[in-house]
VEXDREN-2710 file (C-alpha; in Angstrom, 1 decimal):
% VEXDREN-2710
k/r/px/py/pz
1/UNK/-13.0/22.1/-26.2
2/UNK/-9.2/22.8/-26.4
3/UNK/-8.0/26.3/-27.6
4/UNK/-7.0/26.2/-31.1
5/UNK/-3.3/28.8/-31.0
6/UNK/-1.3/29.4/-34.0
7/UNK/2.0/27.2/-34.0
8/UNK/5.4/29.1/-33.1
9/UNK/8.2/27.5/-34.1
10/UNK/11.5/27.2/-31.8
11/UNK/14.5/26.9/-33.4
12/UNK/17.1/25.2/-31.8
13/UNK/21.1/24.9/-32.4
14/UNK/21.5/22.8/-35.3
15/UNK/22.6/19.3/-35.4
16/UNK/25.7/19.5/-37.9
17/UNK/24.1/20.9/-41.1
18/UNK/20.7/19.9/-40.3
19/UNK/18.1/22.2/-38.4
20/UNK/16.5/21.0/-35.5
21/UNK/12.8/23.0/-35.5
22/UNK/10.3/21.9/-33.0
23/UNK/6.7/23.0/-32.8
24/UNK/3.4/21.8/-30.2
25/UNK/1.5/20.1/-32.8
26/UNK/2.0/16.1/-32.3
27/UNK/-1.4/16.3/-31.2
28/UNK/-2.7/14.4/-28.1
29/UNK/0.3/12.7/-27.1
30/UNK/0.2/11.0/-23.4
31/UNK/3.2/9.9/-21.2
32/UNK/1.0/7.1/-19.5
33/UNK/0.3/4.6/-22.1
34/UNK/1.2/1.5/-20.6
35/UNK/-1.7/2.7/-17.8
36/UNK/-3.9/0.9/-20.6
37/UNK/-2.4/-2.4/-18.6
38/UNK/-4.2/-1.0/-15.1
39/UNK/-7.6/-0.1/-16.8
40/UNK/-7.2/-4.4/-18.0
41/UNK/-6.4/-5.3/-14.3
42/UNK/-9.2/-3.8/-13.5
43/UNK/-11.3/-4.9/-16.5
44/UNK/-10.9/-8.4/-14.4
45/UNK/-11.0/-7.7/-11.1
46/UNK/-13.1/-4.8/-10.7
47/UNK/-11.1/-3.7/-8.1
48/UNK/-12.4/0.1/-8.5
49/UNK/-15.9/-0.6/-9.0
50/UNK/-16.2/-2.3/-5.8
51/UNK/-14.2/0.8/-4.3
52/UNK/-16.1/3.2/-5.7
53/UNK/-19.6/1.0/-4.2
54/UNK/-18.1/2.3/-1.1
55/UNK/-19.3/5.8/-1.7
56/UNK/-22.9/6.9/-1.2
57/UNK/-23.6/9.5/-3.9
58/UNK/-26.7/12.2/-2.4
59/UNK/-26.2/14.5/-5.4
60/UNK/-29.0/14.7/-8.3
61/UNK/-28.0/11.9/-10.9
62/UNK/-29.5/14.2/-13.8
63/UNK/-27.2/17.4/-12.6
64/UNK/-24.1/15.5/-12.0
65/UNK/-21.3/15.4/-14.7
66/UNK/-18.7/13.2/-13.6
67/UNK/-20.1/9.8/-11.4
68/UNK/-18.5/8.3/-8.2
69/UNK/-17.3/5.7/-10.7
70/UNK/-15.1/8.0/-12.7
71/UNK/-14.3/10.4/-9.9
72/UNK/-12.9/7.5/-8.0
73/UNK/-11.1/5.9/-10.8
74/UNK/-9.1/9.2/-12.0
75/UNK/-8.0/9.7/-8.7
76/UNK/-6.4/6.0/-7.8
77/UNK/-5.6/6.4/-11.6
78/UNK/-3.3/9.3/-10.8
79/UNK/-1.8/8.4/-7.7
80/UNK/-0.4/5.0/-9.2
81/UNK/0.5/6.7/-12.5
82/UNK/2.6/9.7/-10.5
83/UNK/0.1/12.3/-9.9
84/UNK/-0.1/12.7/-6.2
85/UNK/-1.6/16.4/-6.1
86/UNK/-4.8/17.7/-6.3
87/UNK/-3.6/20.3/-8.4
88/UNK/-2.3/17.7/-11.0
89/UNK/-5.5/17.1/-12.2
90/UNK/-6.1/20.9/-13.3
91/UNK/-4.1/19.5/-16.4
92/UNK/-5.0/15.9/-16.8
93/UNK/-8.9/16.9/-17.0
94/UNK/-7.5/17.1/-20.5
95/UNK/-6.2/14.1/-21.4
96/UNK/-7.1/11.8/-23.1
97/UNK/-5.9/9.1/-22.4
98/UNK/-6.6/9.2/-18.4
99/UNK/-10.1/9.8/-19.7
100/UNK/-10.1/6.3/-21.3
101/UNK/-9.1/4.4/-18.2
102/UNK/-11.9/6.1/-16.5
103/UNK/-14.5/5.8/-19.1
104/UNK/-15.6/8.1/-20.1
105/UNK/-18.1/8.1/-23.2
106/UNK/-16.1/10.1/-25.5
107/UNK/-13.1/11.3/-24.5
108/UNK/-12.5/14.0/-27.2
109/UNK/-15.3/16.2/-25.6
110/UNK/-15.6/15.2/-22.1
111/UNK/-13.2/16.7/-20.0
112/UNK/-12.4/14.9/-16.3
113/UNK/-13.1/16.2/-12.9
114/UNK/-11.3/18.8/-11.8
115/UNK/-9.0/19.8/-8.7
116/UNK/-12.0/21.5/-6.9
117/UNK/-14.1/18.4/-7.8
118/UNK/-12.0/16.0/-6.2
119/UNK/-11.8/18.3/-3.3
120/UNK/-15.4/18.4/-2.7
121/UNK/-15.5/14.3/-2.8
122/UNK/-12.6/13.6/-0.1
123/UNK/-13.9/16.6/2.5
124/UNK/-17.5/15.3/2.8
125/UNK/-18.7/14.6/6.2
126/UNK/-19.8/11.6/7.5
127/UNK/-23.3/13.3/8.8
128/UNK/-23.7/14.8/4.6
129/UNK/-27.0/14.2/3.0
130/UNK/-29.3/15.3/0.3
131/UNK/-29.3/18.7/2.3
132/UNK/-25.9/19.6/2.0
133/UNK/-25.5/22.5/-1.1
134/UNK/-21.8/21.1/-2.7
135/UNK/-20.6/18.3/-0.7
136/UNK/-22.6/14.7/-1.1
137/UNK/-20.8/12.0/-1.2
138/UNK/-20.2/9.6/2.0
139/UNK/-17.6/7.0/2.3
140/UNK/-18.2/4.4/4.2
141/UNK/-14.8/3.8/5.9
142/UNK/-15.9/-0.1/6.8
143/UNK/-16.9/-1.4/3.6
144/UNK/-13.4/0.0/2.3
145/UNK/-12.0/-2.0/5.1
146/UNK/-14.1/-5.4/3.9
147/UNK/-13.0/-5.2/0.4
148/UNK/-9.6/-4.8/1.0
149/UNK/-9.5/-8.1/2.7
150/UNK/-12.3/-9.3/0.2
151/UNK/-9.6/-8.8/-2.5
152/UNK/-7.0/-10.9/-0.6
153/UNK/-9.6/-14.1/-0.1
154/UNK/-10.8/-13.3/-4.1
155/UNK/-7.3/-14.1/-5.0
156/UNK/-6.5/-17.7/-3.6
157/UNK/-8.3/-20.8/-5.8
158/UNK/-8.1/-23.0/-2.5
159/UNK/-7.6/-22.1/1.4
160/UNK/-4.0/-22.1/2.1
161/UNK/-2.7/-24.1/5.3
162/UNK/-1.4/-20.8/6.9
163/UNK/-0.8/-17.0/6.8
164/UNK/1.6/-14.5/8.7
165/UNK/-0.3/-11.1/9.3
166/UNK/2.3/-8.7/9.3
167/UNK/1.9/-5.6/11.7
168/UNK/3.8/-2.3/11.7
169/UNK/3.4/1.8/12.3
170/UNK/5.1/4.1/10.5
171/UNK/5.3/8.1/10.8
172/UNK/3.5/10.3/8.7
173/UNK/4.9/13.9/8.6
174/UNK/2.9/16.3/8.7
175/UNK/3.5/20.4/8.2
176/UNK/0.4/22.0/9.0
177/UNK/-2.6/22.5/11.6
178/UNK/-4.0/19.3/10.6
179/UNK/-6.7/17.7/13.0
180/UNK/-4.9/14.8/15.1
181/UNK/-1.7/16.0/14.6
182/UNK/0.8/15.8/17.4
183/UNK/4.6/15.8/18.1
184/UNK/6.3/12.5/18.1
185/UNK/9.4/12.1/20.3
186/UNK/10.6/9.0/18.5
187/UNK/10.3/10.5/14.9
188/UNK/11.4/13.9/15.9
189/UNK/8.2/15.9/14.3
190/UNK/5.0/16.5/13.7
191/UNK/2.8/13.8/12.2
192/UNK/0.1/10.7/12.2
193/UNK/1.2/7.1/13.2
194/UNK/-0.7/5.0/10.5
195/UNK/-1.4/1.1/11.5
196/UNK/-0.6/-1.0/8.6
197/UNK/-1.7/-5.0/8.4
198/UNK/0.0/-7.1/5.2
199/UNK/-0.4/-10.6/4.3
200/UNK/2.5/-11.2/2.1
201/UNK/2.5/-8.4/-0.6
202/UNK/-1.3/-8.3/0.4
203/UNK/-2.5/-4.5/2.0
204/UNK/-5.5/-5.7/4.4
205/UNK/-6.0/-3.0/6.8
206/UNK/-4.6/0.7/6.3
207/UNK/-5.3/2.9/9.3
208/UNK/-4.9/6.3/10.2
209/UNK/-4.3/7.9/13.7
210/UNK/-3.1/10.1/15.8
211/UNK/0.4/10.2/16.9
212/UNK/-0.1/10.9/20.9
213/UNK/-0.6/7.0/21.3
214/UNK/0.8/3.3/21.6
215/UNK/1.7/2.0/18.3
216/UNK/-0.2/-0.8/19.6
217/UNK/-3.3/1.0/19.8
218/UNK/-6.0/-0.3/17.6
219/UNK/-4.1/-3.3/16.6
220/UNK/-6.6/-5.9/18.5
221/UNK/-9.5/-4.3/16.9
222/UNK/-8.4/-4.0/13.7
223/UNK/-6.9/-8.4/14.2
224/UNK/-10.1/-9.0/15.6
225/UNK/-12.1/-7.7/12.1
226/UNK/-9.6/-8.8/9.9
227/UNK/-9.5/-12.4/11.5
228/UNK/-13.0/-12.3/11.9
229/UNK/-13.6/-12.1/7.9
230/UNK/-11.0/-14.1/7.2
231/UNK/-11.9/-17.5/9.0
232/UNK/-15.7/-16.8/7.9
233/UNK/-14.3/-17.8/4.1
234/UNK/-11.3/-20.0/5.5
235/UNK/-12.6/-21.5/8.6
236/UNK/-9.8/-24.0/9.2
237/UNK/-6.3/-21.4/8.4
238/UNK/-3.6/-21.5/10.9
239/UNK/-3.0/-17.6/11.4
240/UNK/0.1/-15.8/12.9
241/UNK/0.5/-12.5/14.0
242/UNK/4.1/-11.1/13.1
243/UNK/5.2/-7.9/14.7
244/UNK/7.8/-6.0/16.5
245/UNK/8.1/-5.3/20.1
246/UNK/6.0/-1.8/19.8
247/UNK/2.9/-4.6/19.4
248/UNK/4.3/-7.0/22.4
249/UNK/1.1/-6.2/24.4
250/UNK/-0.8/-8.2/26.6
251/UNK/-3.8/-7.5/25.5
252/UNK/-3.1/-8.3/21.8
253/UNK/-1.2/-11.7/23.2
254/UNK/-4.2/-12.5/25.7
255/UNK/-6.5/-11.9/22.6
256/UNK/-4.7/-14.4/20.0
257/UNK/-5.0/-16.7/22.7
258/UNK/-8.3/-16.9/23.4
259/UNK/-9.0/-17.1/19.6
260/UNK/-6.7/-19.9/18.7
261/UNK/-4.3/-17.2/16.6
262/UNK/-0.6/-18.0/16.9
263/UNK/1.6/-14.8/17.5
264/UNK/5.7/-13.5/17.2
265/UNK/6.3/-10.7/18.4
266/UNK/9.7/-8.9/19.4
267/UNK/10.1/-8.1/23.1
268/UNK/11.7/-5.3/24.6
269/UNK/15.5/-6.1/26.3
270/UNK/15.7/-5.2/30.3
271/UNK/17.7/-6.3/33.1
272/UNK/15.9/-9.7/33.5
273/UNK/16.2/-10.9/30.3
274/UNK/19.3/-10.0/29.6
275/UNK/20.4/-11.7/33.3
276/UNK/18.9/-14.9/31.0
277/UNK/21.3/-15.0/28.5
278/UNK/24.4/-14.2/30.4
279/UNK/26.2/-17.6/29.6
280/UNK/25.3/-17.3/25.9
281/UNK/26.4/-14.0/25.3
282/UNK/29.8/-14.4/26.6
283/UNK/30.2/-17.9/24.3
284/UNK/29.0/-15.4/21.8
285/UNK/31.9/-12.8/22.7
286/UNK/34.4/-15.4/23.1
287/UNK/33.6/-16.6/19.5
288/UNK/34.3/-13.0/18.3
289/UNK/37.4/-12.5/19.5
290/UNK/38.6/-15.6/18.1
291/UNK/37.0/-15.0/14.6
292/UNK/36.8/-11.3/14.9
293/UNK/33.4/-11.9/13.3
294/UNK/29.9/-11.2/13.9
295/UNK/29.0/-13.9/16.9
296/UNK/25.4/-15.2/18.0
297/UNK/24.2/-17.9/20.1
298/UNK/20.6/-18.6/20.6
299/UNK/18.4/-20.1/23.5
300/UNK/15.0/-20.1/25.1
301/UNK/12.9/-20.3/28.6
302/UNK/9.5/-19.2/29.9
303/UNK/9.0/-15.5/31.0
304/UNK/6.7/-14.0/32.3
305/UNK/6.7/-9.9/32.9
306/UNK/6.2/-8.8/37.0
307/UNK/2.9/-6.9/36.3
308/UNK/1.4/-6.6/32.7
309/UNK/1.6/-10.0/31.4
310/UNK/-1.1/-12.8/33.3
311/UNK/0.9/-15.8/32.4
312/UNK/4.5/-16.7/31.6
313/UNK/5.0/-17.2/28.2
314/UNK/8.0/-18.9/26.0
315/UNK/11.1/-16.2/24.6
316/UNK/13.9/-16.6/22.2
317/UNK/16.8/-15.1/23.0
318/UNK/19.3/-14.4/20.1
319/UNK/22.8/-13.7/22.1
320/UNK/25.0/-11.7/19.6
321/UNK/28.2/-10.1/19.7
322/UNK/29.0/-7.4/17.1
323/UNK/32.2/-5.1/16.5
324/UNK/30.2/-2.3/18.3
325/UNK/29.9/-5.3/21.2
326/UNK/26.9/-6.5/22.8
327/UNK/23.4/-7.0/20.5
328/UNK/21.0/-9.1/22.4
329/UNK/17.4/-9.9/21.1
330/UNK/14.5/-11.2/22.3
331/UNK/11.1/-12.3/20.8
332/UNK/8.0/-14.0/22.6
333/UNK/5.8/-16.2/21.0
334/UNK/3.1/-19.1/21.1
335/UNK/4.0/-21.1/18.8
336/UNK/5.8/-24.4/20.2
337/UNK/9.2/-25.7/20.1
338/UNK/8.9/-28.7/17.9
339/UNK/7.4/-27.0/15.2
340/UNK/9.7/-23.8/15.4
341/UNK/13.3/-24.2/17.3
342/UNK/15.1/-21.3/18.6
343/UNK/17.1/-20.4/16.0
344/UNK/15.1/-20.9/12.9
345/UNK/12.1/-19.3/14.6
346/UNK/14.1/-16.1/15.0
347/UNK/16.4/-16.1/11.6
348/UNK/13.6/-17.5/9.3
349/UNK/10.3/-16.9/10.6
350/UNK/10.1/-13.9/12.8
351/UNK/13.2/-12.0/10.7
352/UNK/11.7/-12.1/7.7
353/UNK/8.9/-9.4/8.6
354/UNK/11.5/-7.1/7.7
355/UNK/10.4/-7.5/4.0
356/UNK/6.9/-5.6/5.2
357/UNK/9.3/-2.6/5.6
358/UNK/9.2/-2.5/1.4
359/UNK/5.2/-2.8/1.4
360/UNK/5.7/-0.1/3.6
361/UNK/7.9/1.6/1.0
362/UNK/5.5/1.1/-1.9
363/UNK/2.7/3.2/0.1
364/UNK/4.7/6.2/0.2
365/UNK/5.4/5.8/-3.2
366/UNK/1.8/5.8/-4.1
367/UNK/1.9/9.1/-2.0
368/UNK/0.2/8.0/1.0
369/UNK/1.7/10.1/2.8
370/UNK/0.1/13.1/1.3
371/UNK/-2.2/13.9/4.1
372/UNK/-2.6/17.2/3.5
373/UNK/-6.2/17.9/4.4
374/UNK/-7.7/19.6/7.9
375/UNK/-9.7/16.9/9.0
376/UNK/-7.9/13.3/10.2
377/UNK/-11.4/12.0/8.3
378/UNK/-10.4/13.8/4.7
379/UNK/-6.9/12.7/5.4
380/UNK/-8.2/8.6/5.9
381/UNK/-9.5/9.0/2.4
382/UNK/-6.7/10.0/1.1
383/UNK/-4.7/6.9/2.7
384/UNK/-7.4/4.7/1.1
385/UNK/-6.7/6.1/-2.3
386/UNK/-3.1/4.9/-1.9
387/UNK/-4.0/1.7/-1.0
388/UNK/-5.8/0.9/-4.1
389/UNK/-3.6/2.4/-6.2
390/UNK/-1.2/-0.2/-4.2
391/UNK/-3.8/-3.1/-4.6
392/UNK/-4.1/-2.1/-8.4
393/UNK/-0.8/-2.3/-9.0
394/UNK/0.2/-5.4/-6.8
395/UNK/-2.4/-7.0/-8.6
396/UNK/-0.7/-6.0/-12.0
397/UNK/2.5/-7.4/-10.6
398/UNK/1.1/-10.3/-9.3
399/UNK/-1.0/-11.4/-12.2
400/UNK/0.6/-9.9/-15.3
401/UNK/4.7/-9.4/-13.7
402/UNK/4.7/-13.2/-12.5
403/UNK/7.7/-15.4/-14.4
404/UNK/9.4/-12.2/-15.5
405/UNK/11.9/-9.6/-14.8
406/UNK/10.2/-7.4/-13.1
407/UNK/8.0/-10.1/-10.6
408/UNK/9.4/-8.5/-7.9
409/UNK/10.0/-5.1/-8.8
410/UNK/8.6/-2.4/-6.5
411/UNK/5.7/0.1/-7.5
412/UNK/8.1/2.9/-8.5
413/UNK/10.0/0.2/-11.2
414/UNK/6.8/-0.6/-12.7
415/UNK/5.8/2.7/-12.8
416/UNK/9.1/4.1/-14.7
417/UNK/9.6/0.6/-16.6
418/UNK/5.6/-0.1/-17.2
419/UNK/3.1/2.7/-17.4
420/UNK/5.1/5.4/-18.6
421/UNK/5.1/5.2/-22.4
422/UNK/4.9/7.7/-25.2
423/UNK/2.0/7.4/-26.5
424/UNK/-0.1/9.4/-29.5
425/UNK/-3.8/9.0/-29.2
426/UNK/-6.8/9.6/-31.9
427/UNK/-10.4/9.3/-31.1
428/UNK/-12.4/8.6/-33.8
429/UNK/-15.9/7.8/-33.8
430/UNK/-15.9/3.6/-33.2
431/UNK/-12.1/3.2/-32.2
432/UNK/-9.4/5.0/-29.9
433/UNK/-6.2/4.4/-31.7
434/UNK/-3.1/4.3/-28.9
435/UNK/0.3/4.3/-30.8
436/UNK/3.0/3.7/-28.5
437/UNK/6.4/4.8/-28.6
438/UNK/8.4/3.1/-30.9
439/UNK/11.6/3.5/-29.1
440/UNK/10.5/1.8/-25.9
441/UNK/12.9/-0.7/-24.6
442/UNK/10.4/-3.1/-22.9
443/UNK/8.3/-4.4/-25.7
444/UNK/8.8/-8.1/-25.1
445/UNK/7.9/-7.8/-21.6
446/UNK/4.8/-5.9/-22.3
447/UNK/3.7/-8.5/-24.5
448/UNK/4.1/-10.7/-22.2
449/UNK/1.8/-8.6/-19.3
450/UNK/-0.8/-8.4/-22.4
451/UNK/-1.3/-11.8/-22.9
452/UNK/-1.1/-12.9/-19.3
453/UNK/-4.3/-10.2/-19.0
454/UNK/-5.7/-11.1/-21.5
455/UNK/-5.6/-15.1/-20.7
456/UNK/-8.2/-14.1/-17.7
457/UNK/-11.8/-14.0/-18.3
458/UNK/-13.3/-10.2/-18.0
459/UNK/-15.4/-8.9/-14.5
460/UNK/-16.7/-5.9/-15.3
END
């Protein structure tokens, strides 16, 4: 129950001859009313159910006040409406609203889980059990890792003729004793080197590790799963591996050719290869100083490394001569001439990985870089949390943003332009009442969300 406190008025500097008085009595008034749009997404995907099947829950159903359901869904809630603390939730166990999208039976009276809670959910070991006195439930860190590509299949009517897996690592700062953490000399600091996997604006494989390793490490395993699930739905899908020259490793090359997967990835520049493109790059510089513009010639031929590689393979050479001087470039790849040429393998097909830089983006603004917790375990939950708050609200974009202004906006637009409305809510006994700012500038679009929702037939 909320504490009932007499009303104090503050009087502010008046407005010409009219007082301006304000007092903390609108009642339950939320800043997240368009989130009702996420609990509808979810209504018809039942993309957090599924999540939350994840979980194995050891704790005594007739003790327990808050399910793995509703823990679960006020947490990815939060993180995709702002909240990426912990300690947020020591205030939204009262609202309202957030208590809605995680349905709860009456949300006037039942209050939400709080920070210590949550805690106890994301530092559960794997080993728990019914023995264990506070700490019960067990992720299982595969399935999460099946439905994240589950979702991706779930959401094409038909098998498409081909998809580009996108691969990239990124730093995750970190500023404490955590477990795995070690310095990085690239990045400068402390922190984990997460492994991230996109098909398009698809998330299909978010992992956590270590820094004191290969960005390549892991990436064959994870491919190998991912593929793995993939052609058992889509059995005859051309697949491409997309990456940059961190990934340009033989075994992740050797691998996607023993499996029939195509591959581009970028390839390291050394003496050798630039020796290649000697004849290019000075057409290239000659060009410049003519033009005094941005030069580039491109070309190709068979490589094949003196000791890590165990077959020659074909490169593209991109010969470019900037203000700053030389720039060359090099990718290797699989796939074969007449279907790709030189140039418009490396301008349209292997340069346009650079828009998995923005998925990247989105995942830090769904906080995934909040890896706060001791234990590299704790910390991987976490990073799933983010991703479903990602896949909710790609989903959002993807089926309710589509055709309008916003179809390409980025989590942090929808967010601001979205979810966060006034709203005032009243709870009565057979309806919840939502009355959204009147002053909110984006009516027409929301309409628009509502009945593109709404058009879909309901999950769950």
């Amino acid at each position: 129950m909320r504490t009932e406190c007499s009303q104090f008025v503050f009087r502010f500097h008046p407005l010409k001859r009219r007082e301006i008085r304000a007092e903390f009595n609108g009642g339950a008034i939320s800043s997240d009313g368009g989130g009702l749009l996420l609990r509808e997404v979810e209504k018809r995907l039942g993309i957090l159910r599924q999540f939350a099947a994840c979980f194995t829950d050891y704790r005594n159903a007739d003790l327990i006040e808050h399910t793995v359901d509703e823990l679960v869904a006020q947490r990815v809630y939060g993180l995709a409406l702002g909240y990426e603390d912990l300690n947020d939730h020591e205030e939204l166990r009262n609202d309202p609203l957030l208590a809605v999208l995680v349905e709860k039976a009456d949300p006037r009276q039942e209050a939400l889980a709080g920070k210590s809670t949550l805690n106890r959910l994301e530092l559960t070991r794997e080993t728990a059990s019914r023995k264990e006195r506070y700490k019960k439930i067990v992720l299982d860190h595969g399935a999460v890792d099946r439905l994240l590509v589950e979702v991706f299949l779930a959401a094409y009517r038909e098998e498409p003729e081909e998809i580009i897996l996108d691969l990239d690592a990124t730093d995750d700062p970190v500023h404490g004793k955590q477990e795995g953490r070690f310095f990085h000399g690239y990045y400068g600091h402390y922190c984990y080197l997460p492994l991230y996997i996109f098909c398009g604006e698809f998330l299909l494989g978010a992992r956590l590790r270590p820094s004191n390793i290969d960005a390549a490490a892991g990436s064959a395993e994870e491919l190998k799963r991912i593929v793995a699930q993939i052609r058992s739905v889509w059995s005859r899908v051309r697949i491409v591996v997309r990456g940059d020259s961190g990934f340009c490793r033989e075994e992740l090359m050797a691998w996607c050719e023993a499996e029939g997967v195509d591959y581009l990835l970028g390839l390291a520049k050394n003496e050798r290869l630039q020796a290649e493109i000697v004849k290019e790059m000075g057409q290239a510089k000659a060009l410049y100083q003519q033009t005094r513009r941005a030069a580039r010639w491109f070309t190709e031929f068979v490589y094949q490394t003196r000791k890590s590689w165990s077959r020659a393979r074909r490169v593209v050479a991109k010969a470019e001569y900037l203000e700053k001087g030389e720039n060359p470039r090099f990718v290797v790849t699989s796939l074969s001439r007449e279907a790709w040429p030189a140039q418009a393998l490396y301008e349209e097909l292997y340069c346009a990985r650079g828009d998995m830089e923005n998925r990247i983006k989105e995942q830090l603004m769904l906080f995934s870089d909040r890896t706060s917790t001791h234990y590299l375990r704790s910390n991987q939950l976490r990073l799933y949390f983010s991703s479903l708050a990602y896949v909710l609200l790609q989903m959002l974009r993807r089926l309710g943003l589509e055709g309008t202004e916003l179809a390409k906006a980025q989590c942090s637009t929808i967010r601001l332009k979205v979810l966060k409305i006034g709203a005032l809510i009243r709870i009565t006994v057979r309806k919840v009442w939502v009355s959204l700012a009147g002053g909110y500038p984006y009516v027409t679009l929301f309409r628009q969300v509502y009945a593109k929702l709404c058009a879909m037939p309901l999950k769950c």
